[in-house]
C-alpha positions, 0 to 999 in steps of 0.5 A: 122622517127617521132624523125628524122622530128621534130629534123630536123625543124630547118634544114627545116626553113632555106631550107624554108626561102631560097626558098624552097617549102612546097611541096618540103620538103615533097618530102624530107621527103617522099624520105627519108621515101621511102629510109631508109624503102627500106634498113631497109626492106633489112636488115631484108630479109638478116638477115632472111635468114641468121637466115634461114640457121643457125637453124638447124630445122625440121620445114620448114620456107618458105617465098613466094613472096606475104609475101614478098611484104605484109611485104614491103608494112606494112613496109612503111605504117608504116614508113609513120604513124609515120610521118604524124603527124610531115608533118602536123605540118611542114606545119602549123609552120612559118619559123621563128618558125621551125628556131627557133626549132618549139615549 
């Protein structure tokens, strides 16, 4: 998320100088946010579960609701860490500059 809002600054001066809001972009971002956890999350649920049924093991591997939900959650929170930084910053350049490529 970090590379993908700081490579998209010129994408994000240009929907600012055509009228867009600040609040809006964030709104962008945090949707986007929301949406790639949302299918990471899955992706890994399929494939532990398919991990799951491929090894043949004696030990069971039993995931419960709550460790679901737990996972989900530590998933976002991380996805939103990451992008902190770069929301700041989009807020504090000009569109001119984020035209530019906000450096």
């Amino acid at each position: 998320m970090l590379s993908s809002v700081v490579q998209r600054y010129r994408e994000f001066g240009i929907r600012f100088s055509l009228g867009a809001t600040i609040t809006s972009l964030i709104n962008l971002i945090i949707f986007e946010i929301l949406v790639l956890a949302l299918f990471a999350f899955s992706l890994a649920l399929v494939i532990f579960y398919i991990a799951k049924n491929l090894i043949s093991t004696p030990i069971a591997i039993d995931i419960n609701i709550y460790i679901i939900i737990y996972s989900f959650v530590l998933c976002i929170s991380i996805s939103f860490i990451t992008s902190f930084g770069p929301i700041l910053k989009l807020k504090s350049i000009e569109p001119a500059q984020l035209i530019r490529g906000g450096k």
